[in-house]
N, C-alpha and C positions, 0 to 999 in steps of 0.2 A: 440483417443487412444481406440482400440478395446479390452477388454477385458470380460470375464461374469462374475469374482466377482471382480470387479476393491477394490484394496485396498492401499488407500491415504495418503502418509508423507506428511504432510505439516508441514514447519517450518517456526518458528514464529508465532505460533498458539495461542497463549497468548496474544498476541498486539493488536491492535485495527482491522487492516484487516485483518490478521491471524484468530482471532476468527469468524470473517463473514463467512472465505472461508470455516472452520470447520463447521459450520452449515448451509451453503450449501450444501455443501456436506452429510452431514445427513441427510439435509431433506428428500435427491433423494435416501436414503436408501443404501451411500455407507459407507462402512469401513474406519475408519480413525484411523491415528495414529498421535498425535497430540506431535510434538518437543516442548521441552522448557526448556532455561536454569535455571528454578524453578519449582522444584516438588510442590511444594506449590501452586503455581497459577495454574498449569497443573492439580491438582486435584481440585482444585477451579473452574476450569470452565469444567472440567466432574460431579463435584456435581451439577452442576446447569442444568445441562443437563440430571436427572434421565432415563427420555423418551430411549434414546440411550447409556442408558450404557453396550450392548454386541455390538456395532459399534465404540465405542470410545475406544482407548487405550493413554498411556499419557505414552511420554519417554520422559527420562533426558538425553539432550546433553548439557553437560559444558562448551564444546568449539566448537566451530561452524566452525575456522578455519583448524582443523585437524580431515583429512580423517577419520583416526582410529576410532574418538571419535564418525560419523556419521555411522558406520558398520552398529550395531546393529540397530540403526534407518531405514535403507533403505531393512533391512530383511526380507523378502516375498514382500515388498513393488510392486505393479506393477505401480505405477506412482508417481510424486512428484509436489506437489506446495512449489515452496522455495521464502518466503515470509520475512524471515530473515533478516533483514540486519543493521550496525551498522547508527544509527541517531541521533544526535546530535550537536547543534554549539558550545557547551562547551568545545572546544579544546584548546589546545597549541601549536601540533604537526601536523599539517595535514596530513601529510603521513602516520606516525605511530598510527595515533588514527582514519581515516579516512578512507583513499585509502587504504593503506598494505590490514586490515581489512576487508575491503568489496571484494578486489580479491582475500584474503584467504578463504573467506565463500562462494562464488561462485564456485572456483576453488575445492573445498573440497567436498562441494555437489551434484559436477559431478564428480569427482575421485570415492567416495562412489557408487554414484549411476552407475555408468559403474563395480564394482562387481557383481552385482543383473541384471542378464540377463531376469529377468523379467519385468524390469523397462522399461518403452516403451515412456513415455514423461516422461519431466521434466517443466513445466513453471514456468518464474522466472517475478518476481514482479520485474520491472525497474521503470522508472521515466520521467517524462516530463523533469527532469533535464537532463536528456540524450540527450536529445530532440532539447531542446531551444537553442537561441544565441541571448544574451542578446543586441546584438550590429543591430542584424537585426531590423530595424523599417517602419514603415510605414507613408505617401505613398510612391506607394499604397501599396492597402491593397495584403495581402496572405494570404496563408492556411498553418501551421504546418503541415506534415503527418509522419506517421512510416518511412520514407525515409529520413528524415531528424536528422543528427546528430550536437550535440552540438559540435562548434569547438574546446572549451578549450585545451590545450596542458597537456601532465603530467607535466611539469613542470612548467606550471605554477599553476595548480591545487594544486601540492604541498611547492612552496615557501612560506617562513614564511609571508609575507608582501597581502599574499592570504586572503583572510576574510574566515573563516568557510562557509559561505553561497556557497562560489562560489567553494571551495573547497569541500565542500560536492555534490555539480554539477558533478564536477569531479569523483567521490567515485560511482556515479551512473553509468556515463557514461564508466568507463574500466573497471567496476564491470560486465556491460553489455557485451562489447566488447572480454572480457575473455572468456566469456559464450560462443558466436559465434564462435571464437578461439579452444574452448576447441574441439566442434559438428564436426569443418573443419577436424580438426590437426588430432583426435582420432580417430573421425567416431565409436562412443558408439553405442549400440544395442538401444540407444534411440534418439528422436528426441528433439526440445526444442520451447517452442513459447515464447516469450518474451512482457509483459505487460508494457505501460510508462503512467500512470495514472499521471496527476494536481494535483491539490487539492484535498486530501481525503475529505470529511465531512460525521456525520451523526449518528445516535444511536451509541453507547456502549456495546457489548456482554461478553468483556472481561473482568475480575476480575478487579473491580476498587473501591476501598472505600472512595476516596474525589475527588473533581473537582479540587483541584490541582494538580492532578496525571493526568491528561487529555494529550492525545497525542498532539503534536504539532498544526497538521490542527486543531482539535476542539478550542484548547486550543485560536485559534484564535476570532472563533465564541464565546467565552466565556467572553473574554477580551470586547466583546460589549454588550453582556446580563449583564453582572457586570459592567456598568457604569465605563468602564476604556477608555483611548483613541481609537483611531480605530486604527487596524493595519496599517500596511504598504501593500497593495493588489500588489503582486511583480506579479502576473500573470492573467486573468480574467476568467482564467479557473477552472470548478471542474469536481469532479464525486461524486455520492452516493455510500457511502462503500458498500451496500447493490447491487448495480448492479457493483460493480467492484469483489465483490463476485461472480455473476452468470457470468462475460465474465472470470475468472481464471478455474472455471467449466468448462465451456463449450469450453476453450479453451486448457482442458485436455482430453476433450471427444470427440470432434471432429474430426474425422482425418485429414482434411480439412487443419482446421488450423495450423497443424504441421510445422514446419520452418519458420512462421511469425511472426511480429513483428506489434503489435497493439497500437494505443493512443487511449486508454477509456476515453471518456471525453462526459460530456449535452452539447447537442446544446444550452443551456442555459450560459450566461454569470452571471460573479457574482462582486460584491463589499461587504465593511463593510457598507458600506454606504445602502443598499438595505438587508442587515442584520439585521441593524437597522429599516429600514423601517418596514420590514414583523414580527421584534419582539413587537416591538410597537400597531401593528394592530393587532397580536393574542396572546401576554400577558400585554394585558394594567392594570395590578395591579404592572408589574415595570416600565412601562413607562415612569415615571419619572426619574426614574435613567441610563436612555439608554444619554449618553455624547451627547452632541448637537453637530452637525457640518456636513460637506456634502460630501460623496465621490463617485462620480458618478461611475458607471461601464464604465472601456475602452472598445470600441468596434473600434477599428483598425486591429485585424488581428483576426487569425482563428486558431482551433488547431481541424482536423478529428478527430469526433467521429461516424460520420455517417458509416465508415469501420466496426467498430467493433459492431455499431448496426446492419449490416445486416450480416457480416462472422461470427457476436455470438449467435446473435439472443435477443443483450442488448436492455431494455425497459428502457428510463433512467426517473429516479423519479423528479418530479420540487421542483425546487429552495426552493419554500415556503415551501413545504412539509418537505424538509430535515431540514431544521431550526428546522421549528415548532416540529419538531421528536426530534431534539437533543435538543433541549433547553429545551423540557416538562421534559425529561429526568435528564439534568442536575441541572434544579431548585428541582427537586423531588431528586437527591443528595445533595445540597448546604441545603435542609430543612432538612433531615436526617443529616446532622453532627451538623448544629446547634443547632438541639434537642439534643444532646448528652450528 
């Protein structure tokens, strides 16, 4: 995206990846305008950011699914990272608290942005859930790539007897396919690159006052630093929030990249089980409290990340490092509330 003062919507800026892509963005000196359904948190995390308060601005969108409510948000805007989207397995309804949802906010955020002939990309935070097909297995072995779509049907996506989990697969994947839809049908004055990132993990930027407010993916690695069970590892894939921040950058920046469709992912595989390992060896004052038991890393298939380290120019951070990052992080929260 060529521009000389690029100045950046991203929504969802408040969330655990959303606040990364906002200070990436800052750091390279560009202009942002930071979405969020709470003025509260939106000034929360431009207070903590003194350094860049004439780069930061902070608007309130209420509702994410209608165009109107995005106007004023995509206003001089020349590009957008829409990071947005509804997450949760707390449902009832999968279609209406799920899918409707996430191709209202897609669909809204390219309505919006096709006003603002300034707007020249948009990239949108997808998901490996888009991606995957839980039924392909190995042997032998393969490779995931951006080429490959998750088959789920809408209807089965949204039948009651669907588990949240797989239905939220679903909520990714035609959340995505909208998005493509939208670029074909309309032919907007902008282009779109599409990100389908694994496993998030990894520091915290975003307004958070206890470890039980922890995003999802954390909340996973936290369950084993707290001496709880180990997850269930439903995929052996991650990425570092911190380099899925610079490949939404760079894959705003780059002209290159326009019309593509990336899986940001370490050549590094992961378990809880190897979680446990590396927490135990660099904070051995809880050691003892890490749950005994064993979960190896699967190493049967493959998901490219090697694409998007060389068309982004992604340096991806190892395994131990990202632990060790967030767990220093999180016990220096867990010790703060306790002194309370």
């Amino acid at each position: 995206m060529a521009s000389e003062k690029p100045y950046i919507l991203v929504t969802g800026a408040t969330g655990f990846i959303g606040a990364h892509v906002v200070d990436e963005l800052l750091r390279r000196n560009i202009k942002v305008r930071a979405a969020t359904r709470s003025l509260e948190k939106g000034e929360s995390l431009k207070a903590a950011r003194p350094k860049y308060t004439e780069l930061l601005d902070i608007v309130q969108v209420t509702d994410f699914s209608e165009p109107t409510s995005l106007l004023d948000a995509v206003k001089d805007v020349t590009g957008v990272i829409h990071v947005a989207s509804p997450f949760t397995f707390n449902v009832t309804d999968n279609e209406k608290e799920l899918i409707k949802p996430a191709l209202a906010g897609v669909r809204a955020i390219l309505e919006a942005a096709a006003e603002n002939s300034n707007v020249k990309r948009i990239v949108i935070t997808s998901s490996f859930a888009s991606v995957v097909d839980v039924n392909r297995t190995a042997p032998p072995r393969f490779e995931y790539t951006a080429k490959d779509w998750n088959p789920l049907s809408y209807e089965e996506s949204v039948a009651k007897e669907t588990s949240p989990v797989i239905a939220y697969r679903g909520s990714k994947k035609f959340a995505e396919l909208e998005a493509w839809k939208f670029v074909e049908e309309k032919k907007p004055g902008f282009d779109i690159v599409t990100l389908c990132p694994p496993m998030v993990f990894g520091p915290v930027v975003h307004p958070l006052s206890k470890v039980e407010d922890l995003n999802e993916s954390n909340a996973s690695l936290w369950k084993v630093a707290s001496g709880q069970e180990f997850p269930a590892a439903r995929v052996p894939f991650w990425v570092d929030v911190r380099d899925l921040a610079v490949a939404h950058v760079e894959a705003l920046l780059r002209p290159e990249a326009g019309g593509k469709r990336y899986t940001v992912t370490s050549p590094e595989k992961y378990s809880y089980g190897l979680v446990a390992d590396i927490i135990k060896e660099e904070f051995p004052s809880i050691k003892d409290r890490i749950a005994a038991g064993n979960q190896p890393v699967v190493d049967t298939h493959d998901l490219d990340g090697h694409t998007a380290a060389k068309e982004l120019g992604v340096k991806y951070t190892g395994f131990k490092q990202t632990v060790k990052d967030f767990v220093e992080e999180a016990l220096s929260l867990e010790k703060a509330n306790l002194t309370k």
